[in-house]
C-alpha positions as MATLAB code, in Angstrom:
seq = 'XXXXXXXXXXXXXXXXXXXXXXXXXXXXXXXXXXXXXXXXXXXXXXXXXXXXXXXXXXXXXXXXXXXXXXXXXXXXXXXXXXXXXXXXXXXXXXXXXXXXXXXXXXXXXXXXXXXXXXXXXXXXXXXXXXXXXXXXXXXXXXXXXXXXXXXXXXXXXXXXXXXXXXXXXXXXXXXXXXXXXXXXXXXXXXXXXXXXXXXXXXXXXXXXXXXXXXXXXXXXXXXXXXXXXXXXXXXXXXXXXXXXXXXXXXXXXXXXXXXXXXXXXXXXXXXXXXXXXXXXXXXXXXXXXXXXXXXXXXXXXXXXXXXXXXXXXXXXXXXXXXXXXXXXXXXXXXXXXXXXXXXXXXXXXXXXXXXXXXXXXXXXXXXXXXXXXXXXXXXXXXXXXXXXXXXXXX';
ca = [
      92.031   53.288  119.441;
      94.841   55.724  117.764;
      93.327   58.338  115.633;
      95.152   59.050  112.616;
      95.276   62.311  110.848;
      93.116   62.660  107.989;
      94.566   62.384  104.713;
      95.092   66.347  104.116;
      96.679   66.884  106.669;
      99.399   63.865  106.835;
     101.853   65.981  104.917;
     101.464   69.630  106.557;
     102.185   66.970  110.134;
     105.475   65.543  108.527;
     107.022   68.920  107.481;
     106.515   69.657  110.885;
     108.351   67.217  112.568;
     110.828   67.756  110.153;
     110.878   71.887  110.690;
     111.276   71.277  114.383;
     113.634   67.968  114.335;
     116.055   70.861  111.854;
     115.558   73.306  114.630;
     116.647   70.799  117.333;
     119.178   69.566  115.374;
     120.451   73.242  113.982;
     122.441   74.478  117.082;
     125.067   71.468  117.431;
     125.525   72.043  113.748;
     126.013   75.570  114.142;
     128.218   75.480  116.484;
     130.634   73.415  114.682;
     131.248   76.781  112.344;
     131.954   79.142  115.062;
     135.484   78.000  116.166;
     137.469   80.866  116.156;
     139.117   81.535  119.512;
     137.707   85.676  118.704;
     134.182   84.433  119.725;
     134.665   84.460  123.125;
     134.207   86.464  126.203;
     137.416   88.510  126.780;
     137.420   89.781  123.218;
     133.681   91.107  123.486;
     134.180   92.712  127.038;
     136.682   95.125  125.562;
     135.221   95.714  122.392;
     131.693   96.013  125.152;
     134.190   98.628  127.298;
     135.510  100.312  124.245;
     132.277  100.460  122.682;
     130.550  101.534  125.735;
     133.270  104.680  126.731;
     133.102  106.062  123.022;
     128.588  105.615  123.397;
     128.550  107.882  126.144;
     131.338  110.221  124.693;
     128.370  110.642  122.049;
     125.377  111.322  124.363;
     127.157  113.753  126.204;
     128.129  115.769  123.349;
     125.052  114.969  121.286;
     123.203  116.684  124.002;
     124.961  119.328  123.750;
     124.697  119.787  119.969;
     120.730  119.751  120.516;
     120.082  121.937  123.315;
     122.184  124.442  121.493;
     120.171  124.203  118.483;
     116.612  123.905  120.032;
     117.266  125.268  123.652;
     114.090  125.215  126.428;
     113.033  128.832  127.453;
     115.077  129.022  130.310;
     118.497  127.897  128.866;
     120.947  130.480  128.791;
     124.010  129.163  126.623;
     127.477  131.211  127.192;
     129.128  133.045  123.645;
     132.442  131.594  125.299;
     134.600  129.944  125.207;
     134.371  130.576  121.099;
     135.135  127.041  119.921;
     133.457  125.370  122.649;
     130.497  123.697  120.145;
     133.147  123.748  117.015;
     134.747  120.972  119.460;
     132.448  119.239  121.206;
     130.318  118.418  117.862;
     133.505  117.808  116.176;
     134.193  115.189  118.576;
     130.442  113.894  118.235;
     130.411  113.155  114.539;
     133.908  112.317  114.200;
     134.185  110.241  117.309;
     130.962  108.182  116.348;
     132.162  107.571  112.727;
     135.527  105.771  114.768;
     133.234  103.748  117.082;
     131.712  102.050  113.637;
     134.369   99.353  113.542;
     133.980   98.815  117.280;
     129.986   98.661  116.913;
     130.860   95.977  113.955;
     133.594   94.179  115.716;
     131.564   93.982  118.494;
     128.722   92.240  116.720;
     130.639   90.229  114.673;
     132.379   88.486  118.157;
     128.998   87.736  119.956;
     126.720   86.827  116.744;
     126.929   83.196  117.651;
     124.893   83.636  120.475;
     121.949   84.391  118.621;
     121.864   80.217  117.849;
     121.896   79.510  121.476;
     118.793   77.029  121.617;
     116.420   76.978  122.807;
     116.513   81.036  122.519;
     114.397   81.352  125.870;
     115.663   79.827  128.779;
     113.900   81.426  131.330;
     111.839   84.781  132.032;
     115.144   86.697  133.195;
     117.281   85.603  130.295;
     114.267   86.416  128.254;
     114.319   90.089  129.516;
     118.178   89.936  128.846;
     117.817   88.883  125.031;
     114.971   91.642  124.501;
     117.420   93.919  126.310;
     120.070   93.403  123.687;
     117.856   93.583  120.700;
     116.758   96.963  121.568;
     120.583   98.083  122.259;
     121.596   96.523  119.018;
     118.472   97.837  116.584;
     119.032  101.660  118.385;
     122.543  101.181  118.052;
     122.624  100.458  114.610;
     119.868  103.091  113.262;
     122.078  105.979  115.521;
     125.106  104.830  113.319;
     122.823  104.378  109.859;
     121.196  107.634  110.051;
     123.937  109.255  111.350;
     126.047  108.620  108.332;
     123.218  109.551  106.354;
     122.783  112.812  107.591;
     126.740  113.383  107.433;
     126.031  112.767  103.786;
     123.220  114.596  103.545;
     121.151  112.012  102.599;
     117.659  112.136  103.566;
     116.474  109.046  102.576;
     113.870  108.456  105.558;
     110.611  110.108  106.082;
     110.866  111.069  109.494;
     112.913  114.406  111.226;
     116.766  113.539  111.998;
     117.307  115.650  114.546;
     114.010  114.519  116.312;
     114.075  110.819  115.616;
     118.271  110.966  116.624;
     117.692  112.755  119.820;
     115.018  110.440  121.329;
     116.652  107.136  120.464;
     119.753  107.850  121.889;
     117.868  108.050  125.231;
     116.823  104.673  124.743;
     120.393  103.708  123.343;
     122.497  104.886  126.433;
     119.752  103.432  128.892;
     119.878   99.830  127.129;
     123.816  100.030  127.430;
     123.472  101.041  130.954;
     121.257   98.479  132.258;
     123.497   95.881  129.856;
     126.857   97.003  131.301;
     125.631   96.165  135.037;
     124.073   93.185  134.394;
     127.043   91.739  132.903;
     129.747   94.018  134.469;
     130.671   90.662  137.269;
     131.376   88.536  134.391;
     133.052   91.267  132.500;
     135.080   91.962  135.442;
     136.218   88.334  135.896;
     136.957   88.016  132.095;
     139.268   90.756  132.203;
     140.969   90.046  134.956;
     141.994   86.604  133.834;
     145.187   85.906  132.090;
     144.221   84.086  128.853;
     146.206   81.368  127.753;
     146.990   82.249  124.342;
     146.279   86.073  123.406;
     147.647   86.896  120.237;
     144.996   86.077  117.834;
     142.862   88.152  120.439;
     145.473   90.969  120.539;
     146.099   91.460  117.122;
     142.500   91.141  116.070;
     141.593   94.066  118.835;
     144.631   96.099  117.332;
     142.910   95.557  113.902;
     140.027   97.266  115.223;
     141.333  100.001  116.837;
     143.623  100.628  113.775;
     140.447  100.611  111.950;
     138.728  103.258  114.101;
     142.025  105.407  114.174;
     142.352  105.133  110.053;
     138.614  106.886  109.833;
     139.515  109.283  112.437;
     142.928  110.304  110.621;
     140.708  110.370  107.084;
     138.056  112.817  108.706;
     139.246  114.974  111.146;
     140.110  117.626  108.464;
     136.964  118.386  108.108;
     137.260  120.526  111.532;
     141.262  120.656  111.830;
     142.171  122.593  109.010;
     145.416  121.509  108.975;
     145.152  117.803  108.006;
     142.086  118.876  105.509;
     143.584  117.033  102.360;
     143.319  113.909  104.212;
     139.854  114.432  105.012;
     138.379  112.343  101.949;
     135.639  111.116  104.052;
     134.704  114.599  105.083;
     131.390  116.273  103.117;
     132.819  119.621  103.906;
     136.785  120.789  103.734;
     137.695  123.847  104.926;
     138.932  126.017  102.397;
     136.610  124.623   99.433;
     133.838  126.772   99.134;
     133.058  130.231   97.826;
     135.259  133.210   99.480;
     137.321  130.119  100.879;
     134.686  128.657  102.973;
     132.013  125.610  102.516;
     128.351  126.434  101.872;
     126.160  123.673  103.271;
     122.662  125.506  101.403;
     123.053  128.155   98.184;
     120.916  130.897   97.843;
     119.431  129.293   94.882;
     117.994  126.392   97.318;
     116.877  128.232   99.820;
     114.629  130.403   96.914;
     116.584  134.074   98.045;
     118.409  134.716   95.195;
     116.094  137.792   93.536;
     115.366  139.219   96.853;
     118.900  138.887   98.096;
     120.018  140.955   95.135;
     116.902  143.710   95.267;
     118.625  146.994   95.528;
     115.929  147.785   98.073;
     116.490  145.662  100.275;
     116.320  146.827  103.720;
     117.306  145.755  107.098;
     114.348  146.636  109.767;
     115.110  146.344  113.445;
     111.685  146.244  115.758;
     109.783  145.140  118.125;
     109.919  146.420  121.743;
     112.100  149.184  121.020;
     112.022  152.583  121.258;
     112.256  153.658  117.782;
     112.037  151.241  114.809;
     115.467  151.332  112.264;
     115.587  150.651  108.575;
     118.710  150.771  106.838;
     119.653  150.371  103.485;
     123.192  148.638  102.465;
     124.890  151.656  102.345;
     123.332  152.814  105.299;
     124.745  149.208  107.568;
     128.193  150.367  105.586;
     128.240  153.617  107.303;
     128.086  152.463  110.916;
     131.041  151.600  112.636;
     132.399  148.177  111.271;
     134.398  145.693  113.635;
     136.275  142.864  112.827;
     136.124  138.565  114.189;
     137.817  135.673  113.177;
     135.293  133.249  114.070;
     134.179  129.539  113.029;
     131.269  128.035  111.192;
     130.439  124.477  113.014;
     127.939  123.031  111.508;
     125.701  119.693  112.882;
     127.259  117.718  110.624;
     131.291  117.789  112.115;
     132.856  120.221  110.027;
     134.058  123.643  110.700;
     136.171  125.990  109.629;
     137.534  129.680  111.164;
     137.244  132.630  108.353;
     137.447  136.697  108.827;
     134.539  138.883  109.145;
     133.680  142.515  108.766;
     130.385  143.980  110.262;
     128.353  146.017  112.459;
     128.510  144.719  115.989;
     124.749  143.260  116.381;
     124.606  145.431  120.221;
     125.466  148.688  118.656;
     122.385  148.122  116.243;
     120.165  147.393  118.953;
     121.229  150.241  121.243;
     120.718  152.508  118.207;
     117.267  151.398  118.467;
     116.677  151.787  122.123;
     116.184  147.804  122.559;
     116.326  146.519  126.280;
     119.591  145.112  127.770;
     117.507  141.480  128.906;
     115.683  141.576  125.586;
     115.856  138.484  123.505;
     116.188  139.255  119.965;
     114.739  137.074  116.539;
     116.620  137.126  113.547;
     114.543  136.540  110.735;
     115.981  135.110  106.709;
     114.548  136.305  103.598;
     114.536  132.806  103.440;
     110.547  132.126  103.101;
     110.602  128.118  104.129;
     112.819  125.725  106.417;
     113.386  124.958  110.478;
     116.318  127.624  110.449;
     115.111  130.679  108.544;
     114.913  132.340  111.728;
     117.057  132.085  115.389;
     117.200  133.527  118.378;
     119.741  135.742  120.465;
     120.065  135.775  124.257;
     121.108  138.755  126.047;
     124.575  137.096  126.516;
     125.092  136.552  122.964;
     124.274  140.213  121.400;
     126.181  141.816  124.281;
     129.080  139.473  123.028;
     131.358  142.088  120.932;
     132.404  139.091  118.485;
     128.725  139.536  117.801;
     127.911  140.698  114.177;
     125.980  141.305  111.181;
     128.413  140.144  108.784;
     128.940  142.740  105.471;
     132.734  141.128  104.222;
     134.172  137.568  104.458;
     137.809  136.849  104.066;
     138.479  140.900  102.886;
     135.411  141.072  100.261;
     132.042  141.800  100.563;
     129.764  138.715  101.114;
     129.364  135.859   98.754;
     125.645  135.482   97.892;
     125.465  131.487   99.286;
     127.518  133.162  102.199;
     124.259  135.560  102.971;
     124.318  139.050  101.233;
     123.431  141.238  101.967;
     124.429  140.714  105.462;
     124.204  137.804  107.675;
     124.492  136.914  111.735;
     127.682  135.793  112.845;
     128.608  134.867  116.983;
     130.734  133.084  118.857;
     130.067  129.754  120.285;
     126.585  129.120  118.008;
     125.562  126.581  115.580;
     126.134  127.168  111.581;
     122.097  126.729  111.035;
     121.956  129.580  113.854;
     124.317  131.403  111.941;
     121.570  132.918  110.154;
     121.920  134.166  106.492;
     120.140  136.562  104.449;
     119.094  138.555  107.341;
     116.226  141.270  106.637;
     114.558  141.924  110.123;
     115.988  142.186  113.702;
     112.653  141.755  116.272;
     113.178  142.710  119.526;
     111.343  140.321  122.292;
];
């Protein structure tokens, strides 16, 4: 005898059969809507290669970026060449903002796959489809957050720099273990002669004309010459107090009475033989040098400007400090990651090395720092520490 379901539950069984005869039934009708001939497999492996090249291009130099802002104890980074992180963060921010269109392009060729049915076929194509998700979730929060921070837009709760760093591990190992699992077929797509290619060609020059457009529209921000074209750019050089962008006023970072106290003081201590204090005036009176150097900031931009100071070694030999000693320079700045930094021994030797008095021929803007602030070669802007009331020798 055939048991039939009970009354309740007669209609719960026929949407059902109904939910999964749609689901059966939803791939063929898919398909029918992805016809274009730019769904296919040559036009995603060079979009995967182009996309790939320009990923790594972005580790490399995003590792760079964060071991020169939050270096282990025993890193030792050179003060030259000068430009070196003015270039290779440059080429972080502005090179990932070009690889958008090839992230999208890339996404938009292969998004039919996600219909395949049924979506498991087997345990390894299983681990291949979790594979991808992760690439294309990490991908796409690198590139979200990314933009965001660009912007200075903090509209997540957790630490950029942090949260950016780690998943980009998990980013470039995802794309790793993707490009040699499909690197045979790859290979064979490439190397075969399509029959008709100029949908395929012109679509691919679309997207590279698209990553060269944002490139052209926000490389300004660190070539000064093409800096009216930079309209995507948060920072221009030029455009700023003294002729030079301020990413955080005085006012924000809660200095402005004590930057203006006519008693302030610089202190130099620590392990030294004999503990300084100098007023203003008394900074003025010591020998002043003279750098043209950059401020790079994390975010891409940068921009060279003139400086007038004491040499930071001359201070520190006046005070007896050691020539392996590391040295903290500490902000009146009260709260934030980067109210202090560190010097190596490499950097305060460096003779580009200063506390900064003058900008661009006048004496320091207060969003620029004044009293006096550190300026070196081949160092971070948020390193570039402002405000500067106490040298402590390590």
């Amino acid at each position: 005898m055939v048991r039939r379901p009970p009354p309740l539950t007669r209609p719960l069984t026929t949407a059902l059969t109904v939910l999964l005869a749609a689901l059966r039934a939803a791939p063929s009708r898919l398909a029918g809507r992805f016809t274009s001939r730019l769904h296919d497999e040559r036009v995603a492996a060079w979009l995967g290669m182009a996309l790939g090249v320009s990923l790594l291009s972005a580790f490399a130099t995003g590792l760079i970026s964060h071991f020169m802002q939050h270096p282990p104890g025993w890193m030792r980074w050179p003060s030259r060449p000068v430009n070196l992180y003015r270039v290779t963060q440059g080429v972080h921010v502005i090179g990932g903002l070009a690889t958008v269109p090839l992230l999208l392009a890339k996404l938009w060729t292969v998004y039919p796959k996600l219909w395949q049915w049924p979506p498991v076929r087997s345990a390894p194509h299983g681990a291949r489809r979790l594979l991808v998700f992760v690439l294309v979730g990490a991908a796409l929060f690198q590139f979200v957050t990314g933009v965001l921070n660009i912007a200075y837009w903090y509209a997540f709760p957790f630490l950029f720099t942090t949260a950016h760093y780690w998943t980009a591990y998990i980013v470039i190992g995802a794309v790793l273990i993707h490009a040699a699992d499909e690197w045979p077929k790859v290979r064979r797509t490439v190397m075969t002669r399509p029959q008709d290619a100029v949908g395929r060609r012109a679509f691919l020059l679309t997207v590279a004309g698209a990553s060269g457009v944002i490139t052209a529209v926000t490389v300004g921000e660190a070539f000064s010459p093409l800096a009216r074209l930079a309209v995507l750019a948060p920072r221009r050089p030029g455009t700023g107090p003294q002729g030079l962008p301020v990413n955080k006023s005085a006012a924000a970072a809660g200095v402005s009475a004590a930057a203006r106290d006519p008693g302030w003081r610089l202190t130099v201590t620590g392990r030294v033989r004999r503990d300084v204090v100098l007023t203003l005036d008394g900074l003025r009176a010591l020998p002043q040098h003279s750098a043209r150097l950059p401020i790079a900031c994390v975010e891409g931009w940068s921009a060279d400007a003139d400086w007038r100071g004491v040499r930071l070694r001359d201070l520190l030999a006046l005070a007896g400090a050691d020539d392996a000693a590391r040295v903290r320079v500490e902000s009146l700045q009260t709260f934030g990651l980067y109210r202090t930094s560190r010097l190596d021994p490499g950097h305060w030797h460096d003779p580009l090395t200063l506390l900064a008095l003058d900008l661009n021929g006048d004496p320091l803007d207060l969003d620029h720092g004044h009293p006096c602030r550190l300026i070196a070669p081949n160092r971070p802007g948020v390193l570039q520490t402002k405000w500067v009331h106490r040298l402590v020798v390590l």
